[in-house]
C-alpha positions as CSV (number, residue, x, y, z in Angstrom):
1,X,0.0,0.0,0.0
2,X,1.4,3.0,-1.2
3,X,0.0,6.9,1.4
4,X,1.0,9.7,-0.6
5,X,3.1,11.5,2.9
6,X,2.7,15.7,1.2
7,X,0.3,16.9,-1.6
8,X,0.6,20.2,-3.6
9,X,-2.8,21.8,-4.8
10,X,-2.1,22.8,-7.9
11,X,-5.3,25.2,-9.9
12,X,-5.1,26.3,-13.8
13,X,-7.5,28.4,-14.3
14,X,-9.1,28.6,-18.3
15,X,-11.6,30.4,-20.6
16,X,-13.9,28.6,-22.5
17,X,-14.9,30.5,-25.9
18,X,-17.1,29.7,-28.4
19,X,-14.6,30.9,-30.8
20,X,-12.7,26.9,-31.4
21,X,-15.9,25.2,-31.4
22,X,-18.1,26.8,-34.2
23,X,-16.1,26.0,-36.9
24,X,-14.3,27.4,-39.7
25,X,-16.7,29.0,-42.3
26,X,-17.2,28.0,-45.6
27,X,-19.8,26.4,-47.8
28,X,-22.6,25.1,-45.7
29,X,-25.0,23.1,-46.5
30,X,-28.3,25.5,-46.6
31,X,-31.9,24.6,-44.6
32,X,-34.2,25.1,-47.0
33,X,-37.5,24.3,-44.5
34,X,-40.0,26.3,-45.0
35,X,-41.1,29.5,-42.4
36,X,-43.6,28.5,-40.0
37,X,-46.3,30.3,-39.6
38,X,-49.9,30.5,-37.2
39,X,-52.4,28.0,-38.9
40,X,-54.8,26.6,-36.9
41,X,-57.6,23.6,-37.9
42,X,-60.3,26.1,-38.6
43,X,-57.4,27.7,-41.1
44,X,-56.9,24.3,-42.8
45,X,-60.4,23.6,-43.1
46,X,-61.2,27.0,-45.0
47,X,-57.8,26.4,-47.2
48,X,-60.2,25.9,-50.5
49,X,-56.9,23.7,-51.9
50,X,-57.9,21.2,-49.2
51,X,-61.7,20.8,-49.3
52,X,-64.5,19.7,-51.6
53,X,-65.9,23.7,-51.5
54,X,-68.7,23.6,-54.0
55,X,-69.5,20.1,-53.6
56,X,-72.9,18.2,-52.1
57,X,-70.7,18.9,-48.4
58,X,-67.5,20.5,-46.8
59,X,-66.2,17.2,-47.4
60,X,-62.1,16.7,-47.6
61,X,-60.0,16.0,-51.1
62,X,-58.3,12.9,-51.3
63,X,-54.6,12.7,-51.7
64,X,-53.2,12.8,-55.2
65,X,-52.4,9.0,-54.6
66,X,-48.9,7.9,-55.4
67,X,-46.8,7.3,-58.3
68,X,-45.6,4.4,-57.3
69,X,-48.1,2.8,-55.2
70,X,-46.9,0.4,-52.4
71,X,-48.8,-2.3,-50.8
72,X,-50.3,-1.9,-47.6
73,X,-52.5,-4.2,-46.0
74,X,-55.6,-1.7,-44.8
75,X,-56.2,2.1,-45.3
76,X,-58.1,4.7,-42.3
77,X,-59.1,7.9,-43.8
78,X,-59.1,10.9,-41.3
79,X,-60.0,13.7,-43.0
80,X,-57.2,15.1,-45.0
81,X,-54.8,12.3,-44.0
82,X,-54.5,8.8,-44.7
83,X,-53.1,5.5,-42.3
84,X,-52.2,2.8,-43.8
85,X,-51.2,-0.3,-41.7
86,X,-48.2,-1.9,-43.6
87,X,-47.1,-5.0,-42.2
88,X,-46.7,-6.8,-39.1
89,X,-43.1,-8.4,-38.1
90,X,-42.4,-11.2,-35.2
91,X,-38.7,-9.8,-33.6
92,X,-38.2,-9.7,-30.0
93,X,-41.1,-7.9,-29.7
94,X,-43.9,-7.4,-32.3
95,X,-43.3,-4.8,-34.8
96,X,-46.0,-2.7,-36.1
97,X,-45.2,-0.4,-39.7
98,X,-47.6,2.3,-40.5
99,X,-47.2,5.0,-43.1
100,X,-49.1,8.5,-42.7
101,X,-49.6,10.7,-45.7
102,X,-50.6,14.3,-45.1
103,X,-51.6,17.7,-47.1
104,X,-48.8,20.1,-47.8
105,X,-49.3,22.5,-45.0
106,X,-47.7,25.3,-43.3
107,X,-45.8,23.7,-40.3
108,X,-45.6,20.5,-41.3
109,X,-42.8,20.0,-43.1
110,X,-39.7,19.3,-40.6
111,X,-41.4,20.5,-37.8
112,X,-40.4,18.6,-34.6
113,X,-43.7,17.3,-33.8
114,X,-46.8,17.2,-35.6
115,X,-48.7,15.0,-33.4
116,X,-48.7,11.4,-32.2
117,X,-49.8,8.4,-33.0
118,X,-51.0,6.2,-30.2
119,X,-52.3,2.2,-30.1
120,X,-54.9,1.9,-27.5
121,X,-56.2,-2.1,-28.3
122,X,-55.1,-4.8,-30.7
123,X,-58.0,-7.2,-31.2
124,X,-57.3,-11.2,-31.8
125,X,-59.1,-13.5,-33.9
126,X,-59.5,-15.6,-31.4
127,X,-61.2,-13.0,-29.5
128,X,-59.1,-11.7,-26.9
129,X,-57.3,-8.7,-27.1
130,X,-54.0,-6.7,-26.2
131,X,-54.0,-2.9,-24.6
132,X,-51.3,-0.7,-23.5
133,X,-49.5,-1.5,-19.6
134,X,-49.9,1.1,-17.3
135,X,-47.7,4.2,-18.4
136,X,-43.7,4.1,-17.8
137,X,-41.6,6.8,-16.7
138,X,-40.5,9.1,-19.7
139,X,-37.5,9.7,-18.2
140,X,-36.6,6.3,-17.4
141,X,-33.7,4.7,-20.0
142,X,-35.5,3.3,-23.6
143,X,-34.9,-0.7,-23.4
144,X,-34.9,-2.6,-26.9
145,X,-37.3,-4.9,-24.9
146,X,-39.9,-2.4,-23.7
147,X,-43.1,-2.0,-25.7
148,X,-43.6,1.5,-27.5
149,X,-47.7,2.2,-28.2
150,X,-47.2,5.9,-29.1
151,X,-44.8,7.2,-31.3
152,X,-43.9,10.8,-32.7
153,X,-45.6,12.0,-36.0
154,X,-42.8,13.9,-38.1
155,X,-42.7,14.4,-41.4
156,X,-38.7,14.8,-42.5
157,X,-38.5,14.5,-46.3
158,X,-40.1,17.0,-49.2
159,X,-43.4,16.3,-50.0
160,X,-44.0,14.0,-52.8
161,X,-46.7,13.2,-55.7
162,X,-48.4,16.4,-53.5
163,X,-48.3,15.0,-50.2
164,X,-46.1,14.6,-47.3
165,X,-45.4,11.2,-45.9
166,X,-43.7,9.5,-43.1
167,X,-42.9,6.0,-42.0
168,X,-43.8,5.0,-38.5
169,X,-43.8,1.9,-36.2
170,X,-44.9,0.5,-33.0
171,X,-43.4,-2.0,-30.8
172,X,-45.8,-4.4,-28.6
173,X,-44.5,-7.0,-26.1
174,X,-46.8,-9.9,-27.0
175,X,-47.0,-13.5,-27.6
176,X,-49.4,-13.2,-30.3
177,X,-48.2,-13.9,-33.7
178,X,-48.7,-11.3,-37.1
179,X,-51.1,-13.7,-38.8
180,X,-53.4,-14.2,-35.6
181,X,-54.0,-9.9,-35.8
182,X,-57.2,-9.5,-36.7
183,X,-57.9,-5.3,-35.9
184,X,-55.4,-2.3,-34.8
185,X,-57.3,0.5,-32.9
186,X,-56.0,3.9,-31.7
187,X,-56.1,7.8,-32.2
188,X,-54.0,10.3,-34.4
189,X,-53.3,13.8,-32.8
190,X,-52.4,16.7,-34.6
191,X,-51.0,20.2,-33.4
192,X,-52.1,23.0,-35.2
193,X,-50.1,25.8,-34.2
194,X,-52.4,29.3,-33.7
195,X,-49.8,31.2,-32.4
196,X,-45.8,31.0,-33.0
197,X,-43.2,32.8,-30.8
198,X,-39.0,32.8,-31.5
199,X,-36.8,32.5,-28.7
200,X,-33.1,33.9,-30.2
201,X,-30.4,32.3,-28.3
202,X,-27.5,34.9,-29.5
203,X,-24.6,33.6,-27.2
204,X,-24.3,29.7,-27.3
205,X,-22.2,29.1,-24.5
206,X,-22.8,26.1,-22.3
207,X,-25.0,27.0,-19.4
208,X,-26.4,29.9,-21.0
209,X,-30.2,30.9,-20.6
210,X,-33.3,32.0,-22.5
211,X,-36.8,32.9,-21.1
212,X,-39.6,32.5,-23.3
213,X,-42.7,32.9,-20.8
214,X,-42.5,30.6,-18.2
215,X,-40.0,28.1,-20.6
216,X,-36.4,28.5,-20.0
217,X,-33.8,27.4,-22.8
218,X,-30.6,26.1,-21.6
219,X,-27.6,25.3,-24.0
220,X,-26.6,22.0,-22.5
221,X,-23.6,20.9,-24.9
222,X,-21.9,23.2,-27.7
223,X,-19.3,21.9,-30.5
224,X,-18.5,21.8,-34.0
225,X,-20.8,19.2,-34.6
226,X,-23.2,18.9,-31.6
227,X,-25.4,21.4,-30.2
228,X,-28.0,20.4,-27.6
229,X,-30.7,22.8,-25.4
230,X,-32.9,21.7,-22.9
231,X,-36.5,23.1,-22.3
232,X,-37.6,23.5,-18.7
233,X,-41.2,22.4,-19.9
234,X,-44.0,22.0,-22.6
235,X,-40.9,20.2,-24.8
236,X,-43.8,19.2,-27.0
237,X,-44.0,22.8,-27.9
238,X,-41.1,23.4,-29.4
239,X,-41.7,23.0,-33.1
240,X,-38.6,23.9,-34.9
241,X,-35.1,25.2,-34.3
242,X,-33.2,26.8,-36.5
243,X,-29.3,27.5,-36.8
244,X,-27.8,30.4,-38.5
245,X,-24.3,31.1,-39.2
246,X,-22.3,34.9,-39.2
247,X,-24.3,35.8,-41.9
248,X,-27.8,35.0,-41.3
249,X,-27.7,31.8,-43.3
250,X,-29.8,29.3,-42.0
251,X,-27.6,26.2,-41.7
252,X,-28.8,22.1,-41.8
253,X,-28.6,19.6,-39.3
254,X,-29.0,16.3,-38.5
255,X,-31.3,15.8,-36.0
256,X,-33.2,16.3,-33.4
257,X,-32.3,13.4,-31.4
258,X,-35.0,14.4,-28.9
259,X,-34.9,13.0,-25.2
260,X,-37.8,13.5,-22.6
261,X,-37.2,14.9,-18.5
262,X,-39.4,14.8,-15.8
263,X,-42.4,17.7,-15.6
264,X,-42.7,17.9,-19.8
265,X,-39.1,19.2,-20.0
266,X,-37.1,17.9,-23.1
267,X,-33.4,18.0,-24.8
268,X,-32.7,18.6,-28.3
269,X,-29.6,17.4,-29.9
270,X,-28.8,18.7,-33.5
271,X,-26.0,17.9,-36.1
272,X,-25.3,20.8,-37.7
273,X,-23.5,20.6,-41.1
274,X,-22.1,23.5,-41.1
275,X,-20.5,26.7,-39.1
276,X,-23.5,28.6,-36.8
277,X,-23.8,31.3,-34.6
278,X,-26.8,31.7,-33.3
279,X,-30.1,29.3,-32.8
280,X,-33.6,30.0,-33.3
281,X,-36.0,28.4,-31.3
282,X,-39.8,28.3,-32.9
283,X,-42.5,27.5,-30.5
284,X,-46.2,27.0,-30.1
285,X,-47.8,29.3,-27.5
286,X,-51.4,28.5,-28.4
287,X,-52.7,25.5,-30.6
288,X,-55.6,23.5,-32.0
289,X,-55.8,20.0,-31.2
290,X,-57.3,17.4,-33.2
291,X,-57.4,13.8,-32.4
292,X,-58.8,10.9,-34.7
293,X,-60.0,7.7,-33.8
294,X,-59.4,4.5,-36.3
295,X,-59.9,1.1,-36.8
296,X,-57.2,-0.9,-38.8
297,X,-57.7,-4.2,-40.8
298,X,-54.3,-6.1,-39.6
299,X,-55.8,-9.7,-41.2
């Protein structure tokens, strides 16, 4: 056993700057989303591009459907979007794809959150059926074993054939086999911002605050190629962030990896690819909510 007999304290005192970890500048790659903007439902429902005005009722259009149509086992229309149940996959767990097809909106595209999409019962052919466990804690650590009824509705990519689309999946921790599914039930919500608000986070210095109302913005980790802030509640409002370099150009990212915190408070961890400066941070203050029930032929 070796006592160290005399210590020296030794302290080295340093400065971090923003300065070394932003980046050299140079040719970034742009972010071409489009501006957000207040539109609530009763906006979309008086958007003439969007409804059957003139017809025998305020019914919706359909989608222009696509040019290359995939197969998908069973279709739910809800209003001006369509679910389509695609398959059903036996892993560790079952394994539930859905796609979601949408209008091209304001807010929509690339927006953090459009809504969710939650599972509430899974009936069997034999009769019985499957619901949801009582609620886990958000904050607890995701396991690749624990089931996932509700998932986040965002659509990433360009709209395409005049819609916007999204792949999204479910994970139930079941016995029961893909070809003994007989119906998938559950609800859509949407978030239709009224009212938007911009939080402009001008220094990016770790620790740094922002006070938007009663939500404070905290940058929790800065670098070249990481940038994460932290929401002190009503993460679920947050609908965009956007990065700008020294000269206003709005830069891409990768991203968000999104992780939830106790009381509704969130992280946000982008990519950027490219040199920034400053983040914008978009929010909802007031919004419509729209949830729709369906009924899914899985067999």
């Amino acid at each position: 056993m070796v006592f160290a007999a005399d210590t020296q304290k030794l302290e080295f005192p340093f400065t971090l700057t923003r300065t070394s970890l932003a980046g050299k500048p140079g040719n970034a790659f742009p972010d071409r989303t489009p501006p957000f903007r207040p539109y609530g439902y009763e906006a979309m429902r008086a958007d003439e591009s969007l409804t059957g005005r003139g017809g025998p009722g305020p019914g919706w259009k359909r989608l222009s459907p696509p040019a290359k149509p995939e197969s998908h086992r069973s279709l739910a229309l809800l209003e001006p979007f369509e679910l389509y149940f695609d398959q059903a996959q036996a892993f560790y767990a079952l394994k539930l794809d859905f796609t979601l097809r949408g209008p091209d909106v304001p807010n929509f595209q690339k927006a953090f959150s459009v809504g969710q999409l939650r599972l509430t019962r899974i009936e069997l052919k034999d009769g019985t059926a499957v619901e949801p466990p009582p609620s886990a804690d958000p904050a607890a650590p995701p396991s690749m074993f624990q089931s996932m009824w509700d998932t986040t509705v965002r659509f990433s990519d360009a709209p395409k054939d005049g819609a916007l689309a999204t792949p999204l999946y479910l994970l139930v921790n079941t016995k029961a086999k893909p070809e003994e599914l007989k119906t998938l039930q559950g609800i859509l919500t949407v978030q239709f911002p009224k009212t938007l608000e911009t939080l402009r986070l001008d220094d990016l210095t770790v620790g740094r605050k922002a006070q938007l109302g009663d939500m404070t913005v905290t940058v929790v980790k800065q670098g070249r190629k990481s940038l994460m802030l932290e929401t002190s509640r009503d993460g679920d409002r947050v609908v965009y962030i956007r990065l700008l370099n020294a000269d206003g150009q709005a830069v891409s990212f990768f991203g968000p990896q999104m992780g939830a915190l106790p009381g509704g408070a969130q992280t946000f961890e982008l990519s950027p690819l490219g040199a920034y400066d400053t983040a914008e941070v978009i929010v909802a203050r007031d919004r419509d909510t729209k949830s729709y029930a369906f009924v899914l032929t899985a067999g």
